[in-house]
Structures are given as structure tokens and as C-alpha cells.
C-alpha positions in Angstrom: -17.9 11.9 -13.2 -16.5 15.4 -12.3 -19.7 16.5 -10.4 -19.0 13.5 -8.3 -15.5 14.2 -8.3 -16.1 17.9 -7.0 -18.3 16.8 -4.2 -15.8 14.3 -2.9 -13.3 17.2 -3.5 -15.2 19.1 -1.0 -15.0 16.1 1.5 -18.9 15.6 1.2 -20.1 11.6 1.2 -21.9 10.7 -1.8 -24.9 9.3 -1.1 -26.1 5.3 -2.1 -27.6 6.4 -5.5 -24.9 8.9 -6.4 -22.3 6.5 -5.7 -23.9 3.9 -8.0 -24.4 5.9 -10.7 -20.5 7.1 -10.4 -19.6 3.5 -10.3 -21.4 2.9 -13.4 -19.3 5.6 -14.5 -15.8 3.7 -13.4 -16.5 0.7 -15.7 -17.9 2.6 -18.7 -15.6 2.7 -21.5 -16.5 6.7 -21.8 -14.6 7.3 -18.8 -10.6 8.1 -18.9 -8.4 6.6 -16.3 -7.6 9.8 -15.5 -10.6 10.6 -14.1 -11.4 7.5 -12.4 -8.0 8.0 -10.6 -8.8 11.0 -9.8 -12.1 10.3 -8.0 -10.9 6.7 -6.3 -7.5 9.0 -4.8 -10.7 11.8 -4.2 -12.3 9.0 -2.2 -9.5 7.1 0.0 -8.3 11.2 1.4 -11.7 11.6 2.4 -12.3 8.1 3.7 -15.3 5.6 2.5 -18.9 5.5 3.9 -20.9 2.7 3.7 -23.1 4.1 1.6 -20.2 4.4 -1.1 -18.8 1.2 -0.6 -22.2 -0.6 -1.0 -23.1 1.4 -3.7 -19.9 -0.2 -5.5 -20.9 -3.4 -4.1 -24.4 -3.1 -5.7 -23.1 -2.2 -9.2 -20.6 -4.9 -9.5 -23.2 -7.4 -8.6 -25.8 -6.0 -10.9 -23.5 -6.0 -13.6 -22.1 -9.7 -12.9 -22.5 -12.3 -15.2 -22.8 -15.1 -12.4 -25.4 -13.6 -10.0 -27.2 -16.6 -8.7 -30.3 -17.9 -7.7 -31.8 -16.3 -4.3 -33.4 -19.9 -3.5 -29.8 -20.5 -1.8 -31.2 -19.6 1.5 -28.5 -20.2 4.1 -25.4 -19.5 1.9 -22.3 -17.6 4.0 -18.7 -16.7 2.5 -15.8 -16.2 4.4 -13.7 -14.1 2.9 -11.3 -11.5 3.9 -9.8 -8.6 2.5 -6.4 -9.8 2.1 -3.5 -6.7 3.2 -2.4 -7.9 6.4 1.1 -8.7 5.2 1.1 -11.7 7.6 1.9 -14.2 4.7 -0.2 -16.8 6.7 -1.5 -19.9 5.3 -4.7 -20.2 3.5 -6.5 -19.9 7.0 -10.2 -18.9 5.7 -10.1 -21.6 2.3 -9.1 -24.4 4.8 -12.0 -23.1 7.0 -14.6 -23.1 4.3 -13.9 -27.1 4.2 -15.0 -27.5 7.8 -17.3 -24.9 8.0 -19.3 -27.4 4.7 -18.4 -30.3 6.9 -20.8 -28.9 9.7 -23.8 -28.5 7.2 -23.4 -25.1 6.2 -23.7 -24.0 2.5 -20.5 -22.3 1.3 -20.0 -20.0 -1.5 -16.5 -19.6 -1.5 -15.5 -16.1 -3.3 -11.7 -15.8 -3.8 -8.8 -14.3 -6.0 -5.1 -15.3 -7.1 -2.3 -14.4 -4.6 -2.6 -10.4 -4.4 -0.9 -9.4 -0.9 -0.3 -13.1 -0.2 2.3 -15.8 -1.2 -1.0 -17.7 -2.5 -4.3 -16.8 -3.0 -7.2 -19.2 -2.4 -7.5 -19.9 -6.4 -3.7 -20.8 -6.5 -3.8 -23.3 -3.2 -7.3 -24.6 -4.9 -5.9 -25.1 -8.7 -2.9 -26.6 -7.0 -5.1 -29.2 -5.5 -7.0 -29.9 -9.1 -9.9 -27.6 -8.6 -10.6 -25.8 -11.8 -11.5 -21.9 -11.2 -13.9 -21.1 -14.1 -17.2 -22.0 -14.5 -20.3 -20.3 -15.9 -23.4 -19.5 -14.1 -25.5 -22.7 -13.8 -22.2 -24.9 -13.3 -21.6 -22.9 -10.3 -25.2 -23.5 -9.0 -25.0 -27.1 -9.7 -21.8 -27.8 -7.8 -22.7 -25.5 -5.0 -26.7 -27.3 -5.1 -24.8 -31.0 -5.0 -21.5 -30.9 -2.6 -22.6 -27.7 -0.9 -19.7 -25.7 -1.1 -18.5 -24.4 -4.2 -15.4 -21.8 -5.3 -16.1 -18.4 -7.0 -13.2 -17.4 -9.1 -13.3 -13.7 -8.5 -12.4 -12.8 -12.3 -14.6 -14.7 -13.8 -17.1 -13.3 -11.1 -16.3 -10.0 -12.2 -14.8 -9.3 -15.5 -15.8 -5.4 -15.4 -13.2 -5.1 -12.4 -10.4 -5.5 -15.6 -11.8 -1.8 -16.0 -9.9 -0.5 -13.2 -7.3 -2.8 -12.3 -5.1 -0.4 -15.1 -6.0 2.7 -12.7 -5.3 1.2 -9.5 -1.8 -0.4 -10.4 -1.0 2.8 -11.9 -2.0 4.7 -8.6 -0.2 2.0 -6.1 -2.0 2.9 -3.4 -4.9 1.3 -1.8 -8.5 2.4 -3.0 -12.3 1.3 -2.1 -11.2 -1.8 -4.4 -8.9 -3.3 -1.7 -12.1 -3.7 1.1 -14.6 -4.5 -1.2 -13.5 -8.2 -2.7 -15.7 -9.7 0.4 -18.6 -7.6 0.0 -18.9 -8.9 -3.8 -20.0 -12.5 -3.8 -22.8 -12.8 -6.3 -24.5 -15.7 -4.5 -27.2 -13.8 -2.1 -26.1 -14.6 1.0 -27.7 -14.5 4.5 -24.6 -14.7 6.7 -20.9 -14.1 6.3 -17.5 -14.4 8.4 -15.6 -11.5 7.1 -11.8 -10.8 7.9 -10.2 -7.0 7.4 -6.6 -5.8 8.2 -8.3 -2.5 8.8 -9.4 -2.6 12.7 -10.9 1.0 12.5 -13.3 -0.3 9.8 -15.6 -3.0 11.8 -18.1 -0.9 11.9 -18.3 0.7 8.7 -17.6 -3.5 7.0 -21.0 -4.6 9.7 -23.4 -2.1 8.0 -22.0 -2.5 4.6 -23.1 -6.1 5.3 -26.3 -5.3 6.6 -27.3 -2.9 3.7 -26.1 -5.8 1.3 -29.2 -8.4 3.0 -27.6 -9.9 5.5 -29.0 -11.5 8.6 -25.9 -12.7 10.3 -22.2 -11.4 10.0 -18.9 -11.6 11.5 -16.1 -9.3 11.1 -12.8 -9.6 12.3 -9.4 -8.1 12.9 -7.3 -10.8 14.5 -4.1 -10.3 16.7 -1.1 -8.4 15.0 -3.9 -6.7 12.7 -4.4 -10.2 10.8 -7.9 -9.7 8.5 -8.4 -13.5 10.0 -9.1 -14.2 13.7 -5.0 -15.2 15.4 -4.5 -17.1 18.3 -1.5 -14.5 19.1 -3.7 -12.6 21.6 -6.5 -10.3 21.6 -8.8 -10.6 18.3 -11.8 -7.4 17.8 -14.6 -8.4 16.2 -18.4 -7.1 15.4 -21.6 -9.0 15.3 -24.6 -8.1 12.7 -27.5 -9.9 14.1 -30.5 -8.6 12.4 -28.9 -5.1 12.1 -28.0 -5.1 16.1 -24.6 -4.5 16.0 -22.5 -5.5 18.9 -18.6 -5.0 19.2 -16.2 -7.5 21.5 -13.1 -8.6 21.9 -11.7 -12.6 21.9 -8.4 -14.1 23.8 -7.5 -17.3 23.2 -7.8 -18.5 26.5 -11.9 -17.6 26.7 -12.2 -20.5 24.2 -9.4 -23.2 25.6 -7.1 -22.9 22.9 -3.3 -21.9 23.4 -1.9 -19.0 22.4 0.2 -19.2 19.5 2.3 -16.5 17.5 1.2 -15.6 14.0 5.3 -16.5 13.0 3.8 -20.4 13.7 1.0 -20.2 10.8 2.8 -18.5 7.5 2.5 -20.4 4.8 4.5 -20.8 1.4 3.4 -21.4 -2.2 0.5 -23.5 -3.6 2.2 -27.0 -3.0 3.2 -25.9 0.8 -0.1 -24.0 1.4 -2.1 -27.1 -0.2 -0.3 -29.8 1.7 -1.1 -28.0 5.1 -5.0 -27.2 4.0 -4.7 -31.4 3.4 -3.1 -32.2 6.5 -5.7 -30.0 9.0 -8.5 -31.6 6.9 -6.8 -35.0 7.2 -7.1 -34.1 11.0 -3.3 -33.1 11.7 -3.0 -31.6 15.0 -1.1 -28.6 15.6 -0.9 -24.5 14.8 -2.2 -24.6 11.6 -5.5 -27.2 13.4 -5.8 -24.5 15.7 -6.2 -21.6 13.8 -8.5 -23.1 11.8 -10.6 -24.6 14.3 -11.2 -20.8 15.3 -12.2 -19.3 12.5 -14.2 -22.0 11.3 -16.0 -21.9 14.8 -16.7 -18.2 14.4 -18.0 -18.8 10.8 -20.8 -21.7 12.2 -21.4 -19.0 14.9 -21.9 -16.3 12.1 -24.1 -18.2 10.5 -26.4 -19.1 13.5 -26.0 -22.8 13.5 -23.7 -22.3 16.8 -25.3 -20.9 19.8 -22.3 -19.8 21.0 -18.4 -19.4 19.6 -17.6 -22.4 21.7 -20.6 -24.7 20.4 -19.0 -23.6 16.7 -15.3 -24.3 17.8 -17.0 -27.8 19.1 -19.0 -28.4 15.9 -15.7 -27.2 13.6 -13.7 -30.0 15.5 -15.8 -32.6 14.7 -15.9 -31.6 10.7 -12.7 -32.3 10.6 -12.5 -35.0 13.3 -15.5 -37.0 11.6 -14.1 -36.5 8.0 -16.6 -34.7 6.9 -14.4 -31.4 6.2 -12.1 -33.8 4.1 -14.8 -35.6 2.3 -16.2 -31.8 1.1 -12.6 -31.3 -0.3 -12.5 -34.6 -2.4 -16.5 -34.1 -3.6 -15.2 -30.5 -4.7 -12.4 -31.8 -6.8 -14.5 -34.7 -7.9 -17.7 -32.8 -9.1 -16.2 -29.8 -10.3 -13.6 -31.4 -12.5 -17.0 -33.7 -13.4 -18.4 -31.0 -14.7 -15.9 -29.0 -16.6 -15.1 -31.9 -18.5 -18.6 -32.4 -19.6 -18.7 -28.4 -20.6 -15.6 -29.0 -22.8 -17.1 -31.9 -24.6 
């Protein structure tokens, strides 16, 4: 680690294979905390490449215990990094509902509440979805409702390694952008949300060095790492390595403007009766926001033409009851199978 270290030091980027082979040395038991806190500090004062953060990317993922089958051909993910400090409701999970309601395969990859009041596992559990499944459970339930939730722990157990390091630094470090960027399902497209609007750019080739075709990443209104209805949102599209930067209002997409105060949510019971009450088809701020960001994630994948055409489509998941019915398969099949692992 301290040649690494040194070259960071010296504000020089690592490059792909010498970042991989540090991260190897971040979860190996051979390595003191001191050192790895040492490099990550090291790395956030000189500021993360995209070769570094994919190299990180590419050893979690090769050292995951769930990596899953590459004959998932259209999966997408819509996560975001969290860090926004908005304490808005579960915006993106409620999304991944009517995102599956359109057709789409969704590998959800989420945490507990980190920077939030509730995470997507808490608002999920709340709702009786069990987190924890091992590999070929995960398959099935994503292969036979088509959207399925990735419990990030159990996803990644090597990232215990340097949780220790990073709550003893308390500052933010690659670990805090790279949750997104660590689904083990291979996926081809992705909606991706970061508080961090200088780092579009950097998040749109991480994505394309990681094999995807099609990406979205955001930074709404008031900074939010989802897209807001509270004015102008920035956002970046990958489409097959082109990368193309814009901006959104509101208005270009007839829906109102609404302030970002409108959409916080709670704890898991508030937070999982408003996911319930958009899916149930519930009109209001909460509908709103989700109809956007669901209609960017069917336009990051590709099945949209247009963000309007996904807006449309995201509408009628939810109108239809299709975004509702993937809910009640997902709680149905999942707690289906973890009973049958337990016996």
C-alpha cells in the first residue's frame, strides 16, 4: 500500500490496474486501518478519477459472493448515492416499482438508512420484503417477477473491512459515490442519482468503463442525487460512450414545479405508506416526483424514445396497476422463497 499511498501523496492518479491491486489491498486482513486511512484521506485531497473509482468498483464485484448471471440482458438499477441531506422520501425505490411495471428488468441495489431517515432496505422490510438472499434466490426472484432487491451487505460483506476506517475518519471517501456503481447483476443501463453536481461526468464514464450501454446521471434541483421538480435538474447521457450533458425544468415535461420541502419523508411506516399510496395511484407531490424519475429511468434504458414517451409510459405503470402488482409479486415471491430456504 505505501507505494500507492506515495503516488497519491504526490497528487499523481493511479492508474485502472494500480488502483485494483490497492483495493485488493483495502480488504486484505494484512493491511492496518491506518494505512487504509491514510490512502482513502490521500485519495478524496486529490480528488477521484474514474479510473480509481472503477478500479474499486471492479474489485468489489469480483470479490462478491452474489455476482449473477450475464444472461440478464436488459437489467438497469437506479440507484443513487445518497448525501443530499434532502430527507426525501424513498423517491428511486418507489420508482423501481413503475419502472418494472413498464417491462423493464430491475435489479434494485440498496442499503439501510445512511444519510437518510430510511433507506430502501428499511422502507422494503417495513413492507414484508426480506433483505437476504443468496445467489440463485436472487436470480430466481429477479428471472420470475422481474424486479428483485439487492441487500447491499449481503452484496458485499468485504465492505465490513472498511466501514471501521471510514467511521473513524468521518469524512466522505471514494466509498460514499461508489454504492451505485456496485450492483453485481451486469447491467446494460442505469438511472443514477449523485448529490455531487461536479461529478457527472466523471459518474458517465465510470458507467461506461463498467459495460454499460445506456446511463442516466442526475443532480436534481437544490443538489438532490434524484431528479426534483423544484427547478432546474443537470443531467448526463451515456449512449454507447457518447456522452451528452443537459439540463431539465419542470415545465419542458408538463409537470408543475414543486419545492423539495413537499416530498421529505419520515420513517419506514411513513415512507412505506407513501411508496403504497403513489403505486396505489395517489395523485399528488410524491406521484409527481416519481413519475419523473421513473420516466428518466425507461428513457435510460432505451425503451422511451424520448423523456416524455418514459414520463407517459411511467404513468400508465402505475395507472394500469402494473407498478402495484410488481410490489405485491415481490413480497409474495420473495417471502415464497425464504421460507422454503429456512425449511
Amino acid at each position: 500500500m505505501k507505494k500507492y499511498l506515495q503516488k497519491v501523496l504526490n497528487k499523481e492518479d493511479l492508474s485502472l490496474t494500480e488502483m485494483e491491486e490497492a483495493s485488493r489491498l483495502i480488504f486484505s486482513e494484512d493491511t492496518s486501518d491506518i494505512a487504509i486511512g491514510a490512502f482513502l484521506t490521500a485519495l478524496k485531497a486529490k480528488g477521484e478519477t474514474s479510473d480509481e473509482i472503477t478500479g474499486l468498483v471492479n474489485v468489489l464485484l469480483e470479490i462478491s459472493p452474489l455476482a449473477l448471471p450475464d444472461e440478464l440482458t436488459d437489467a438497469m438499477d437506479n440507484c443513487g448515492t445518497g448525501g443530499d441531506g434532502s430527507q426525501s422520501f424513498n423517491v428511486s425505490t418507489t420508482s423501481a416499482f413503475v419502472i418494472a411495471g413498464a417491462g423493464i428488468t430491475v435489479a434494485k441495489h440498496g442499503n439501510r438508512s445512511i444519510s437518510s431517515k430510511t433507506g430502501s432496505a428499511d422502507v422494503l422490510e417495513y413492507l414484508g420484503v426480506p433483505l437476504e438472499f443468496t445467489r440463485p434466490e436472487t436470480y430466481e426472484i429477479l428471472k420470475e417477477n422481474g424486479i428483485a432487491f439487492l441487500f447491499a451487505p449481503n452484496v458485499h460483506p468485504a465492505m465490513k473491512r472498511a466501514m471501521t476506517v471510514r467511521r473513524a475518519l468521518g469524512i466522505p471517501t471514494i466509498f460514499n459515490v461508489i454504492g451505485p456503481l456496485t450492483n453485481p447483476v451486469k447491467l446494460t443501463s442505469q438511472l443514477m442519482g449523485t448529490y455531487h453536481r461536479e461529478s457527472l461526468e466523471t459518474m458517465a464514464n465510470v458507467l461506461h468503463k463498467l459495460g454499460r450501454q445506456r446511463a442516466l446521471v442526475i443532480n436534481g434541483a437544490g443538489h438532490m442525487d434524484e431528479a426534483s421538480l423544484a427547478g432546474e435538474n443537470h443531467l448526463v447521457l451515456l449512449n454507447q460512450g457518447e456522452i451528452t450533458r443537459f439540463t431539465l425544468n419542470p415545465e419542458e415535461i408538463d409537470l408543475p414545479v414543486i419545492p423539495n420541502d413537499l416530498i421529505k419523508g419520515g420513517d419506514a411506516k411513513e415512507n412505506a405508506l407513501i411508496l403504497r399510496q403513489v403505486l396505489e395511484g395517489v395523485k399528488g407531490p410524491h406521484r409527481d416526483t416519481v413519475l419523473l424519475n421513473a420516466g428518466l429511468g425507461i428513457f435510460a434504458n432505451g425503451k422511451a424514445e424520448t423523456i416524455q414517451q418514459g414520463i407517459n409510459m411511467a404513468r400508465e405503470s402505475i395507472d394500469s396497476g402494473a407498478a402495484l402488482a410488481k410490489l405485491e409479486n415481490l413480497i409474495t415471491i420473495s417471502n415464497r422463497v425464504k421460507t422454503r430456504g429456512v425449511v
